[in-house]
gemmi code that builds the backbone of each chain (N, CA, C; Angstrom):
import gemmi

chains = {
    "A": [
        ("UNK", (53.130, -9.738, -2.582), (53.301, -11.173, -2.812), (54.190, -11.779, -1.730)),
        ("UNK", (53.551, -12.464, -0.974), (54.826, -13.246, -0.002), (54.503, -14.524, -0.500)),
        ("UNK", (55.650, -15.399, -0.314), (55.813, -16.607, -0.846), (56.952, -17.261, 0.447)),
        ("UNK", (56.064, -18.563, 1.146), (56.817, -18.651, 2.430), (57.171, -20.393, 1.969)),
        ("UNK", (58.678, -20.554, 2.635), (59.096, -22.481, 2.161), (58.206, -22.764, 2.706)),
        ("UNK", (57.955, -24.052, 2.624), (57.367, -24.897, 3.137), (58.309, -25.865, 3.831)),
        ("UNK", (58.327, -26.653, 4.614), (59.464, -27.560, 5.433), (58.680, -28.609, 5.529)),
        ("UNK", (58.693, -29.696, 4.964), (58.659, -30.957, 4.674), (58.462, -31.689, 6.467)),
        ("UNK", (59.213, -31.728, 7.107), (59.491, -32.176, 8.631), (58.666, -31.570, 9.106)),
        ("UNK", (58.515, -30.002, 9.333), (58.025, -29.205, 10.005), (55.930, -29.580, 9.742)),
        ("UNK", (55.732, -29.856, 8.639), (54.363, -30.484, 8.284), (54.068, -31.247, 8.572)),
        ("UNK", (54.949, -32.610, 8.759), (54.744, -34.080, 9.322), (54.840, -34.006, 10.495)),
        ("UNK", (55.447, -33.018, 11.257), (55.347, -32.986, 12.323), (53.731, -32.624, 13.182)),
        ("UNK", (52.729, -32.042, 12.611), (51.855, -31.687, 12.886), (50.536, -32.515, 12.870)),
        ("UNK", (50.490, -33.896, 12.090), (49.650, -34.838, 12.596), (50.625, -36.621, 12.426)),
        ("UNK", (49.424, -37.025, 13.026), (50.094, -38.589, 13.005), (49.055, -39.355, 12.506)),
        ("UNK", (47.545, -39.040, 12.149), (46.358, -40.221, 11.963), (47.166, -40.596, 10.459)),
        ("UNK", (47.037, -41.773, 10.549), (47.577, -42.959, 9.503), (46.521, -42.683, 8.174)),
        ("UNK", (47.344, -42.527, 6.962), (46.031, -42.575, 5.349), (45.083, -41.580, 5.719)),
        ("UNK", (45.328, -40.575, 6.002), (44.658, -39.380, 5.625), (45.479, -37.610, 5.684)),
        ("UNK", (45.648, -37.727, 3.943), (46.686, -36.581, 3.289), (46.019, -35.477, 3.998)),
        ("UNK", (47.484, -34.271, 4.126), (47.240, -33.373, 3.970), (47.994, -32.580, 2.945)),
        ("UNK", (47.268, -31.426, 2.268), (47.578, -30.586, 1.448), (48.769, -29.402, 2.270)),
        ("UNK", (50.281, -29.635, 1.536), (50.905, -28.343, 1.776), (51.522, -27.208, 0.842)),
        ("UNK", (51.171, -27.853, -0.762), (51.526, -27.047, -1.605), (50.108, -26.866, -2.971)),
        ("UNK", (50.003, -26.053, -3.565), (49.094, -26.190, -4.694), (50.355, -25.985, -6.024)),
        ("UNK", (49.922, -26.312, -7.266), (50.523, -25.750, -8.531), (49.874, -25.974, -9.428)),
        ("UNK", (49.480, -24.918, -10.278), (48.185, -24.786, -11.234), (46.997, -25.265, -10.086)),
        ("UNK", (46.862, -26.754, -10.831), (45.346, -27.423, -10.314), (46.103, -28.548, -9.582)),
        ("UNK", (47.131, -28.947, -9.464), (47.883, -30.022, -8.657), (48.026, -29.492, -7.649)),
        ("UNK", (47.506, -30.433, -6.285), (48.126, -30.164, -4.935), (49.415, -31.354, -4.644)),
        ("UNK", (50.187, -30.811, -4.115), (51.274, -31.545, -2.828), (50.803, -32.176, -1.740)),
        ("UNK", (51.026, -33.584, -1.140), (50.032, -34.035, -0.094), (51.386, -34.947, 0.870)),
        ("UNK", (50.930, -34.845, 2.166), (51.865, -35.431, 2.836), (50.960, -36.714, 3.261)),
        ("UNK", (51.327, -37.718, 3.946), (50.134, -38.498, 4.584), (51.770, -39.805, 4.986)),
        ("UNK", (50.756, -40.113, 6.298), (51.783, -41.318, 6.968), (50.561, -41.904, 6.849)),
        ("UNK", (51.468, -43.491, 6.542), (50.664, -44.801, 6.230), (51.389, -46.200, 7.251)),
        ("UNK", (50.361, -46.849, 7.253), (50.838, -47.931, 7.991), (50.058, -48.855, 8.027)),
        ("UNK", (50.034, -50.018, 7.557), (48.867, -51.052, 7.504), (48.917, -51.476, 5.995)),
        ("UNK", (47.430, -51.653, 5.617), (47.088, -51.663, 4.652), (46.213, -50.771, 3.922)),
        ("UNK", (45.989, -50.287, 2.814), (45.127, -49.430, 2.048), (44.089, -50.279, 1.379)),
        ("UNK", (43.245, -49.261, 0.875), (42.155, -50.239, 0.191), (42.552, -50.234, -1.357)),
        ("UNK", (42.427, -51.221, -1.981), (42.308, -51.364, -3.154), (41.054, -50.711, -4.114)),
        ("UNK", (41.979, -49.914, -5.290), (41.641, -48.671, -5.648), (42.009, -48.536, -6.944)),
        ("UNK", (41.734, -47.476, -7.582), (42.829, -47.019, -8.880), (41.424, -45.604, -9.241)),
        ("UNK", (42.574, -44.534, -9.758), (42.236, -43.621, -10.103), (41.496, -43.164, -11.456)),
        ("UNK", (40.881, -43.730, -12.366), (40.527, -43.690, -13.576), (40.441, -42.168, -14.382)),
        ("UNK", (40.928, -41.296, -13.754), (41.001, -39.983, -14.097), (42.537, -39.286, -14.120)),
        ("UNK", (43.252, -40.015, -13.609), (44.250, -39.051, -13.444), (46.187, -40.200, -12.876)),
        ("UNK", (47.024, -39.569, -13.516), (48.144, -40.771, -12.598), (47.991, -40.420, -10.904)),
        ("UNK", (49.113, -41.062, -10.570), (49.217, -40.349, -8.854), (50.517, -40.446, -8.932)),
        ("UNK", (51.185, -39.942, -8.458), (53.394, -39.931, -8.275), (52.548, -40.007, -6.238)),
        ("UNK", (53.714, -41.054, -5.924), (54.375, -41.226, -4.436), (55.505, -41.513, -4.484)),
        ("UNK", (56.117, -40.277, -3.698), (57.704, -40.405, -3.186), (57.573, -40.581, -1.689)),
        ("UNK", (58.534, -41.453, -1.110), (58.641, -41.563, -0.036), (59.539, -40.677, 0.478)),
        ("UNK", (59.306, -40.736, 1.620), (60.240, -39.372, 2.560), (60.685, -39.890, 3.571)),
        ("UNK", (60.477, -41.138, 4.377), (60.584, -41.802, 5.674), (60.164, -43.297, 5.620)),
        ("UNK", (60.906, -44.242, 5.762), (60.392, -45.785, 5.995), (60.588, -46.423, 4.284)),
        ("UNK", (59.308, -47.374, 4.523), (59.181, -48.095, 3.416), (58.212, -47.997, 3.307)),
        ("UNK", (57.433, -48.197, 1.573), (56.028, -49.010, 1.783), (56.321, -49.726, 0.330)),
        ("UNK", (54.929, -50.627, 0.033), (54.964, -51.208, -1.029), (53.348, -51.033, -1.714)),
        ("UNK", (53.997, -50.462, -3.024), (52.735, -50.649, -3.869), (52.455, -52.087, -4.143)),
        ("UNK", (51.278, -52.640, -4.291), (50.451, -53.963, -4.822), (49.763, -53.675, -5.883)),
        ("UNK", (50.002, -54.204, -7.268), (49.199, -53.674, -7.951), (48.571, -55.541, -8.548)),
        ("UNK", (47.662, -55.323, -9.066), (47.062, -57.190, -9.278), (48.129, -57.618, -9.551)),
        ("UNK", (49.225, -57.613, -10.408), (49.998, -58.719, -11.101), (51.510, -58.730, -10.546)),
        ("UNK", (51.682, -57.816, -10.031), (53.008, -57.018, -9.369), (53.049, -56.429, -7.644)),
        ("UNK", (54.567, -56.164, -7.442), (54.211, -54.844, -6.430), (55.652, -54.706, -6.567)),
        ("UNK", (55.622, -53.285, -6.132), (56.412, -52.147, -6.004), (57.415, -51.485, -4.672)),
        ("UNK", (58.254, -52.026, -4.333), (58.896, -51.565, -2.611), (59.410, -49.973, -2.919)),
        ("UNK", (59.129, -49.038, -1.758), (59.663, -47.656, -2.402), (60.348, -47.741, -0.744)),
        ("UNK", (61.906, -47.469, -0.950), (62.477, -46.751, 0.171), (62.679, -45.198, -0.102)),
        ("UNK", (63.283, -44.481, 1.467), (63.657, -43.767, 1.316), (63.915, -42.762, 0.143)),
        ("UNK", (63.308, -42.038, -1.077), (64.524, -41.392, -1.892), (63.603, -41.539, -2.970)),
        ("UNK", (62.930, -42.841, -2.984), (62.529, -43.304, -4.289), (60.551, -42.997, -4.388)),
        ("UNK", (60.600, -42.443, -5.606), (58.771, -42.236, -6.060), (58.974, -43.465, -7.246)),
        ("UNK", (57.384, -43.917, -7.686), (56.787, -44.066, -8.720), (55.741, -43.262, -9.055)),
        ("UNK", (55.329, -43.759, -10.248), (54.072, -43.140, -10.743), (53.135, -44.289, -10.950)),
        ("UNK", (51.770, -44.276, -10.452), (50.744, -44.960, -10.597), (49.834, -44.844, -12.086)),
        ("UNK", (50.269, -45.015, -12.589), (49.340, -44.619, -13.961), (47.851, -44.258, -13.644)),
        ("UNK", (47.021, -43.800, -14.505), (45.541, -43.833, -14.217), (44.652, -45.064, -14.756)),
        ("UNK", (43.793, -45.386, -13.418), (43.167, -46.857, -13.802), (43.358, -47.896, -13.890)),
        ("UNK", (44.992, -48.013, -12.993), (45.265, -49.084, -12.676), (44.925, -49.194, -10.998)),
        ("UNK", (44.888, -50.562, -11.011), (44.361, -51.057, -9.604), (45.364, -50.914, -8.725)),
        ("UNK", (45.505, -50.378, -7.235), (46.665, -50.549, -6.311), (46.652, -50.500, -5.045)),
        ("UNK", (46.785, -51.143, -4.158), (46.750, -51.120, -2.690), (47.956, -50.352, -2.101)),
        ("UNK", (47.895, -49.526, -1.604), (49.309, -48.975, -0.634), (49.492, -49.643, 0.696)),
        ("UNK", (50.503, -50.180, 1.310), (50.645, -50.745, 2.446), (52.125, -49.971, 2.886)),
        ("UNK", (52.359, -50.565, 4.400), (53.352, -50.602, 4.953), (53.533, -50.787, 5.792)),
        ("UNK", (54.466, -51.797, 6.511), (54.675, -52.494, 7.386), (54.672, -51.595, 8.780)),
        ("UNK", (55.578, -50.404, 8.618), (55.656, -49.956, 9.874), (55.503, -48.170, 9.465)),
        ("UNK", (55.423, -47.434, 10.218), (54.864, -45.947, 9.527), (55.913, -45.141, 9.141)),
        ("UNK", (55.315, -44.993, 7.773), (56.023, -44.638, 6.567), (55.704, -43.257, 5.989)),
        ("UNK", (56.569, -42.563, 6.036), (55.892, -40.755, 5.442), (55.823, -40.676, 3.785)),
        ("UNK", (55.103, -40.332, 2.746), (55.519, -40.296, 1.900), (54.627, -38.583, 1.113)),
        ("UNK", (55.094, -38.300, 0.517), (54.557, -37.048, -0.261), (54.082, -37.741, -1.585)),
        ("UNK", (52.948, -37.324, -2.282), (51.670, -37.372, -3.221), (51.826, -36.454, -4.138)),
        ("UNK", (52.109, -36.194, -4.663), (50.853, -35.142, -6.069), (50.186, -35.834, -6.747)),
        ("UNK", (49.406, -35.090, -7.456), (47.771, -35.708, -7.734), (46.896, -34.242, -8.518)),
        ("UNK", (46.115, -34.445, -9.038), (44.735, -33.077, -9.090), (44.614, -32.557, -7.833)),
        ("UNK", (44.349, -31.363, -7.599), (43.368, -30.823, -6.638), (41.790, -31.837, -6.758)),
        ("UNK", (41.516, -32.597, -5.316), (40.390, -33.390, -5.696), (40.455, -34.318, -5.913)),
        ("UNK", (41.435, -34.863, -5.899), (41.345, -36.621, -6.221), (41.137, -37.456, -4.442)),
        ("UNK", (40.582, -38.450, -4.639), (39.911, -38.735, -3.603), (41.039, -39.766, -3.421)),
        ("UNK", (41.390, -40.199, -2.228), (42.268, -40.916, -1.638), (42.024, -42.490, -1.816)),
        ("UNK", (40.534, -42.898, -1.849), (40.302, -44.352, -2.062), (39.875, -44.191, -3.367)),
        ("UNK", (39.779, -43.481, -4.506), (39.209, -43.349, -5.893), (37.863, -43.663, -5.574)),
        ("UNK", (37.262, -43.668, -4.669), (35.787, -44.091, -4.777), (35.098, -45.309, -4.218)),
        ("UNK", (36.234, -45.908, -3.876), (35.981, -47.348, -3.652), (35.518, -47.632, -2.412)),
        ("UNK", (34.881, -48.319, -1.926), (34.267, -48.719, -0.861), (35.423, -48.800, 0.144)),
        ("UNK", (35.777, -48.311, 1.168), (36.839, -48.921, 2.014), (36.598, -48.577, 3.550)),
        ("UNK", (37.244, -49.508, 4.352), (37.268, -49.007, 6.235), (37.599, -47.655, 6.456)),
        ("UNK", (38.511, -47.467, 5.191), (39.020, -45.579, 5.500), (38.346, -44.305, 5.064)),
        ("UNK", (38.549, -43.411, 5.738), (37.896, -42.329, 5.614), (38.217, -42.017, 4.496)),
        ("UNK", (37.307, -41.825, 3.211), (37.664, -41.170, 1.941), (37.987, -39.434, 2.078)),
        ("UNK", (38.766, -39.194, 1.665), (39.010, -37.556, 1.521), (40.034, -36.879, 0.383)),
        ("UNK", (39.683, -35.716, 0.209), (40.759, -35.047, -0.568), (41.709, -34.244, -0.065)),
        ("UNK", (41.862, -34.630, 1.186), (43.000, -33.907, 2.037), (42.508, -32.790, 2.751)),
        ("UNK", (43.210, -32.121, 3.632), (43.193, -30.914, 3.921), (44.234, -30.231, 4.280)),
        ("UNK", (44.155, -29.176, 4.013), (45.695, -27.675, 3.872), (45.990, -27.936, 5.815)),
        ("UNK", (46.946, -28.066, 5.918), (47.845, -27.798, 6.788), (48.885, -26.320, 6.765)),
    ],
    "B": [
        ("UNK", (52.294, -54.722, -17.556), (52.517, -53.553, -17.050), (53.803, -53.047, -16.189)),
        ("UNK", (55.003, -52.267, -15.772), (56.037, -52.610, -15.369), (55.960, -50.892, -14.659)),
        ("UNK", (56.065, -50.957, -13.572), (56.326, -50.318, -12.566), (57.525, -49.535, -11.999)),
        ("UNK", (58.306, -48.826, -12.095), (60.147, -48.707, -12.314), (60.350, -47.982, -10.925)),
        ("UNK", (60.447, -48.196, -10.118), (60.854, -46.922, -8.672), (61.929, -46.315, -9.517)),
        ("UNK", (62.133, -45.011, -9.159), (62.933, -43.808, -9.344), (63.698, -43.645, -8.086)),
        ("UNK", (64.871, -43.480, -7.798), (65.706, -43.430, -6.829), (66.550, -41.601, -7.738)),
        ("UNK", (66.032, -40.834, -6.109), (66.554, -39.474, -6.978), (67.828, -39.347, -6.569)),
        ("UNK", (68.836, -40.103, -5.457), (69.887, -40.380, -5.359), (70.674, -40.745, -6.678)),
        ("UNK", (70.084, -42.034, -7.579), (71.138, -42.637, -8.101), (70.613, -41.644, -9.632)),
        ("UNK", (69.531, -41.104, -9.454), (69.188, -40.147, -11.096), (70.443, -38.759, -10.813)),
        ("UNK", (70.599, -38.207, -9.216), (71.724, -37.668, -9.369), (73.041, -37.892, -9.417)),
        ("UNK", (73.010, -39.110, -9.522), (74.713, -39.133, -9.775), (74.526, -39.395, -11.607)),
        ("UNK", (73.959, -39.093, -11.969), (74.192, -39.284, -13.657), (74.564, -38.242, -14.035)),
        ("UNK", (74.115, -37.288, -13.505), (74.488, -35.542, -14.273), (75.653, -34.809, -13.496)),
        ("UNK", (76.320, -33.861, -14.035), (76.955, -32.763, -12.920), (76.806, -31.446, -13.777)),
        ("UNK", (76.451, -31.408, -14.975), (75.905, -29.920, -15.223), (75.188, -29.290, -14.535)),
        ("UNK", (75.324, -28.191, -14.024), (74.612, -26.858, -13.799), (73.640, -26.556, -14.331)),
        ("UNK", (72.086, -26.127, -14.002), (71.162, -25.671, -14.916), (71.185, -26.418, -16.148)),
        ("UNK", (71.004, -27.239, -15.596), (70.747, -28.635, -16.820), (69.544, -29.409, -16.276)),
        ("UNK", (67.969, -29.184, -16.476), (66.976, -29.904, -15.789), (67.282, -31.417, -16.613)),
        ("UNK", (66.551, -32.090, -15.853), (66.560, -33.764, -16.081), (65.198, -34.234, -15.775)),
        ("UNK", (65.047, -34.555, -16.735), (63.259, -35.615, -16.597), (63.134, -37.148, -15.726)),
        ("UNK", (62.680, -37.043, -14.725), (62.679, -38.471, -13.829), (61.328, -39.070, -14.124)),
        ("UNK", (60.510, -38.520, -14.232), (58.733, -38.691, -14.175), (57.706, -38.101, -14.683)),
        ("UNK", (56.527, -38.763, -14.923), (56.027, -37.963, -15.407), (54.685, -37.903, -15.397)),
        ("UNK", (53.807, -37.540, -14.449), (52.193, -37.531, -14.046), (51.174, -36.750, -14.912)),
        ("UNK", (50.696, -37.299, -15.526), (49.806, -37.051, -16.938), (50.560, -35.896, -17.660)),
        ("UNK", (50.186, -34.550, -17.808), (51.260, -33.484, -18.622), (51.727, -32.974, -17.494)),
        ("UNK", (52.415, -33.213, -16.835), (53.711, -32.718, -15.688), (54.629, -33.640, -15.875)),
        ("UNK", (55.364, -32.728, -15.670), (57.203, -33.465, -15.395), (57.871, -33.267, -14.343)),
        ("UNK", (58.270, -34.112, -13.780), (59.386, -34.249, -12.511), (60.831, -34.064, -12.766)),
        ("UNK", (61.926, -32.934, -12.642), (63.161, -32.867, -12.976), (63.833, -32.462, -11.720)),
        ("UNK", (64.948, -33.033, -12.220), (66.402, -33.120, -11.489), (66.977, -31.874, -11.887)),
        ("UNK", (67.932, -31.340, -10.997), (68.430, -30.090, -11.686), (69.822, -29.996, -10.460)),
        ("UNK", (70.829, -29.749, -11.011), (72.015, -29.568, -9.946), (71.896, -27.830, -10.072)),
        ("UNK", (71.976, -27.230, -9.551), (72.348, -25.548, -9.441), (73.503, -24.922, -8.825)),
        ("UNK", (74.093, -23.936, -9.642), (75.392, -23.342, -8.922), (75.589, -21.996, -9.547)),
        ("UNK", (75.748, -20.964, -8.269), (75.455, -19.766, -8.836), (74.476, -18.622, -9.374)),
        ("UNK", (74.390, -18.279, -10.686), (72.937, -17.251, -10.248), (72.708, -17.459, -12.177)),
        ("UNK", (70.922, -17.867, -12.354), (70.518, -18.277, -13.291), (69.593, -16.862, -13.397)),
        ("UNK", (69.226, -16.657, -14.944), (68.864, -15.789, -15.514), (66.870, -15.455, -14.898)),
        ("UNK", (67.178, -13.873, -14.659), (65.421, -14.102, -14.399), (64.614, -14.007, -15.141)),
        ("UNK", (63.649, -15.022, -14.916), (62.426, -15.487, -16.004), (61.252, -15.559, -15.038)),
        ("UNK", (60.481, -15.586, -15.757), (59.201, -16.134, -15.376), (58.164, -16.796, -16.370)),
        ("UNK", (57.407, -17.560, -15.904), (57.252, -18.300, -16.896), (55.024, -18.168, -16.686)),
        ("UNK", (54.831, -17.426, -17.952), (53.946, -16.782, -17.845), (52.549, -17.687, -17.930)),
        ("UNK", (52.512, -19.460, -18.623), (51.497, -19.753, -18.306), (51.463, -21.054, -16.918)),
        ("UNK", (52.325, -20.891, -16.586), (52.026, -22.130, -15.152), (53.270, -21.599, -13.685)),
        ("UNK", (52.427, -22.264, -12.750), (53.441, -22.379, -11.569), (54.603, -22.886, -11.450)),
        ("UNK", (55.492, -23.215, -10.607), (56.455, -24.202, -10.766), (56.952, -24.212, -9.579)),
        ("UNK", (57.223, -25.282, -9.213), (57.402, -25.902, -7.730), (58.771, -26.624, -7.599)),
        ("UNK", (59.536, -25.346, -6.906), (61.080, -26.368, -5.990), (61.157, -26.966, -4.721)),
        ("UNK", (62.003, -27.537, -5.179), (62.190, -28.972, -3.931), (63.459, -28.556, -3.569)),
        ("UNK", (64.080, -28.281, -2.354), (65.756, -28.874, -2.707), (66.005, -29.977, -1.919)),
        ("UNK", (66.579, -31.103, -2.125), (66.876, -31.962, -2.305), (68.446, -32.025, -1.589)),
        ("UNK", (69.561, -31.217, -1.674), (70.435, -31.064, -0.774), (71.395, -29.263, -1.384)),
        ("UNK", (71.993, -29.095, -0.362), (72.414, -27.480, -0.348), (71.345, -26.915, -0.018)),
        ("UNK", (71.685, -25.895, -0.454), (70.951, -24.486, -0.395), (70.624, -23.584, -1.498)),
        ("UNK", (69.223, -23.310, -1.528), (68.982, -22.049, -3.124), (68.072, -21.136, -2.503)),
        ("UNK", (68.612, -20.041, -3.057), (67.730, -18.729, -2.916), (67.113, -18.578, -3.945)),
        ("UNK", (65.658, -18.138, -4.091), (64.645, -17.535, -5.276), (64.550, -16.252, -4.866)),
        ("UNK", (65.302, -15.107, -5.930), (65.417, -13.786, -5.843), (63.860, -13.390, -6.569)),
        ("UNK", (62.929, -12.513, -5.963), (62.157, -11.991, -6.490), (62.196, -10.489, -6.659)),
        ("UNK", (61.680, -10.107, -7.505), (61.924, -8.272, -7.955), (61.744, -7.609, -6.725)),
        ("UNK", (60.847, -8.028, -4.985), (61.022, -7.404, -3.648), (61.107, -8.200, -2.805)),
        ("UNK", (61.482, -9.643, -3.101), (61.750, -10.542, -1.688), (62.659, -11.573, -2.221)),
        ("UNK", (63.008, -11.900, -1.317), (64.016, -13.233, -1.582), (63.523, -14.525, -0.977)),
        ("UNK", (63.791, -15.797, -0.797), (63.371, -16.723, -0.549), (64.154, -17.831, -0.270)),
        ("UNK", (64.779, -18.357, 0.593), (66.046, -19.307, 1.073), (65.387, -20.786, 1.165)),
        ("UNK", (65.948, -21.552, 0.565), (65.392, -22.971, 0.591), (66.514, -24.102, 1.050)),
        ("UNK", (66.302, -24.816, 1.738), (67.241, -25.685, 2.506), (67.051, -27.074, 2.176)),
        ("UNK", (67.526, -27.857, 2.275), (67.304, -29.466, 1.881), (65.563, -29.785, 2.732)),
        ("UNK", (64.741, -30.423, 2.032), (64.069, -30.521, 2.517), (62.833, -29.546, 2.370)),
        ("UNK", (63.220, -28.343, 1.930), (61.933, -27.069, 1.751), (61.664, -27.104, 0.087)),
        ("UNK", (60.421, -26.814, 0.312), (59.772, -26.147, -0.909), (58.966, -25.146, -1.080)),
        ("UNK", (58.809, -24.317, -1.926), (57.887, -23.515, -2.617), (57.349, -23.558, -3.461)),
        ("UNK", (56.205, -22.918, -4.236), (55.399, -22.397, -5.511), (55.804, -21.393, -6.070)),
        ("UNK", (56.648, -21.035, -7.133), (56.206, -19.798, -7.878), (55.325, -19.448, -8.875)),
        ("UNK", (54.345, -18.518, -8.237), (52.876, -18.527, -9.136), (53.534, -17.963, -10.352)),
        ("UNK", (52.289, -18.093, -11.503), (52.582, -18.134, -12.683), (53.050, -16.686, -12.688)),
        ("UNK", (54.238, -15.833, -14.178), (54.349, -14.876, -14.204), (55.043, -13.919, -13.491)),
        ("UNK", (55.318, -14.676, -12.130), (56.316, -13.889, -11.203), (57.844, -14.176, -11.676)),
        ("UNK", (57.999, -13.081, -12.187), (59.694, -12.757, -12.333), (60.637, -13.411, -11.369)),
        ("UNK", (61.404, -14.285, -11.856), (62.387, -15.121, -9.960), (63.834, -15.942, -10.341)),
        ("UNK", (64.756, -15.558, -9.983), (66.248, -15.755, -10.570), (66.697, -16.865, -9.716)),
        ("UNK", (66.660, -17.767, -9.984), (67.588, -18.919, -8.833), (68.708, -18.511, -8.892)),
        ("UNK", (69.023, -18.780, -7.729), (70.362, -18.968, -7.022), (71.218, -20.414, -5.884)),
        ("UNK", (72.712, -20.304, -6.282), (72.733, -21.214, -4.889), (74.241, -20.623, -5.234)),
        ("UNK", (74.707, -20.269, -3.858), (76.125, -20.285, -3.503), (77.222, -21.271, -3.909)),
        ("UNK", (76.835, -22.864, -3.451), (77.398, -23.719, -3.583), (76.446, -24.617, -4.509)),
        ("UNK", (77.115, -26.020, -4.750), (75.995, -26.918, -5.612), (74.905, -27.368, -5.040)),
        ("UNK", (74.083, -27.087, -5.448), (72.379, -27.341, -4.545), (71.810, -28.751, -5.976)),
        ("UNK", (70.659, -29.508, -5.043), (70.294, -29.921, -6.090), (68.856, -30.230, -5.899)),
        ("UNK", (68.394, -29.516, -6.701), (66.625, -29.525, -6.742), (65.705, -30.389, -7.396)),
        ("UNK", (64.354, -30.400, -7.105), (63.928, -31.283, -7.841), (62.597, -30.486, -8.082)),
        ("UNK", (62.302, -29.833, -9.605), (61.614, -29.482, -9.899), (59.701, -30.503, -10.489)),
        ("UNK", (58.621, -29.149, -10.232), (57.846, -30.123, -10.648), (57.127, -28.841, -11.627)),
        ("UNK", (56.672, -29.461, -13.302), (56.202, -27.906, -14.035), (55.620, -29.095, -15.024)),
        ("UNK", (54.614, -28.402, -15.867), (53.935, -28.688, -17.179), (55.418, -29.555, -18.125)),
        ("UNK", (55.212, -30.620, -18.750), (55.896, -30.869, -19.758), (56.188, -29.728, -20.758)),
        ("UNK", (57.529, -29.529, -21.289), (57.137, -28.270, -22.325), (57.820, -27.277, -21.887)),
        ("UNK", (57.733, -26.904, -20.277), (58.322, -25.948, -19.858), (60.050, -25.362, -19.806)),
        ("UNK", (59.988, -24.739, -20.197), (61.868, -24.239, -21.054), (62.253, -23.124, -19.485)),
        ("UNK", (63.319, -23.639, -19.155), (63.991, -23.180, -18.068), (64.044, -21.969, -17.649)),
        ("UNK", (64.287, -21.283, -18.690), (64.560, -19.670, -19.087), (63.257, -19.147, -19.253)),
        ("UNK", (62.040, -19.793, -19.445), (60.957, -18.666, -20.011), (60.971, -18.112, -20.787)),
        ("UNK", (61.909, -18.332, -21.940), (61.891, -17.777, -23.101), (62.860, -16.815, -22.845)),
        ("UNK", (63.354, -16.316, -21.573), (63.911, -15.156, -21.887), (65.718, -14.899, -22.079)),
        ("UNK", (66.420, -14.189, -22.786), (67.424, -14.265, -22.870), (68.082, -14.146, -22.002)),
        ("UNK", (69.398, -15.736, -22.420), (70.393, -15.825, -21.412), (71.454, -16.964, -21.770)),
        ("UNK", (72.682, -16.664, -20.875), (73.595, -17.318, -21.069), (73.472, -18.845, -20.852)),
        ("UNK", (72.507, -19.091, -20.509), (72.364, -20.239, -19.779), (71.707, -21.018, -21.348)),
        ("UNK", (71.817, -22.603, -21.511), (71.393, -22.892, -22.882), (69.579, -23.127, -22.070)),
        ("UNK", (68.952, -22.982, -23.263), (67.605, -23.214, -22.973), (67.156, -24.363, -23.203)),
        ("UNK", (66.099, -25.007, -22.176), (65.494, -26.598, -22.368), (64.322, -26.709, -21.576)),
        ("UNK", (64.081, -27.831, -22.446), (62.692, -28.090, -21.820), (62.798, -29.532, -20.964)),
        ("UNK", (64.549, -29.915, -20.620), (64.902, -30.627, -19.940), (65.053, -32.222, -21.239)),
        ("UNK", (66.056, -33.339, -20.104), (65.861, -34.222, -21.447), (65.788, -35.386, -20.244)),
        ("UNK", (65.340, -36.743, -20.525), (64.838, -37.665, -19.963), (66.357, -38.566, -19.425)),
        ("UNK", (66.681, -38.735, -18.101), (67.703, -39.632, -17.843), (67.164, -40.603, -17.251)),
    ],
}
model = gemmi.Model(1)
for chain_id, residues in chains.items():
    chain = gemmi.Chain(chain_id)
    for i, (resn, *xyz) in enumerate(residues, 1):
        res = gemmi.Residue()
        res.name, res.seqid = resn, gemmi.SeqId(i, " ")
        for name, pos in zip(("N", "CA", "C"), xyz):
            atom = gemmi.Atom()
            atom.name, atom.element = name, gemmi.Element(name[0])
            atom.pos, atom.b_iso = gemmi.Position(*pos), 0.0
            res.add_atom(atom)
        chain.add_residue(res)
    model.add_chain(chain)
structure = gemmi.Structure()
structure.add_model(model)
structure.setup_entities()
């Protein structure tokens, strides 16, 4: 059994394309996802499952229809499931994900971005 | 609908017990906990799920029955389900665990340490 850390920096360090996670941890059926964002996201919501984003670097802000959400440094929420939400951020922002193994990054939704479920780094 | 950012800064200054998990979040049946660590906690394993450390600041070692495992601010690991693994930290470390709701610190197994399934701050 080897069991090696993982380094948070040392992962982000290895790509830069903007809104598209990568996988660096699994548990049970939940993966760990890193992904830098910058811009805007497409409007979305997961109808299967919550999503938790903690930020790790910058700012961003959740939009959800009636609200939005600023996350610095330090701070996660949780997205409930099936609610609607755009991710943005002004300038590029690191943040870490958990989620299912499989949850698709735009929930399905039509968007400019590449839909994916990440990939292992 | 109301949205709450979690700041794991200001959730740690609420506690200073030792091996005292703390509930921050909570993504469908998973829980997100806070945990300050100091010293050497009883080995368990916890036979139906993984469980995933964060540390967050200091330093913790995960003693396994043939390897050890050093975690630094910023690193994480998985311990797959069932693997026997004793935390440790020299000084006060403070982690941020991620496991099934439900999950009791100890694994059931006897120890000085009080047993929990963590409580919500």
């Amino acid at each position: 059994m080897t069991i090696t850390p993982v380094n948070l920096q040392q992962k982000l360090s290895l790509f830069s394309q903007p809104w598209s996670p990568k996988i660096i941890a699994q548990l049970n059926d939940y993966q760990i996802k890193l992904a830098k964002i910058e811009g805007e996201f497409t409007w979305h919501a997961h109808p299967e499952t919550d999503e938790l984003f903690l930020v790790l670097s910058g700012e961003m802000t959740l939009h959800f229809r009636e609200a939005a959400v600023t996350l610095k440094a330090g701070e996660l929420c949780v997205v409930p499931r099936g609610v609607e939400h755009k991710p943005t951020a002004q300038s590029e922002c690191a943040i870490l994900l958990i989620e299912p193994a499989g949850t698709l990054n735009t929930g399905g939704a039509a968007s400019p971005h590449q839909p994916t479920t990440g990939e292992w780094i």
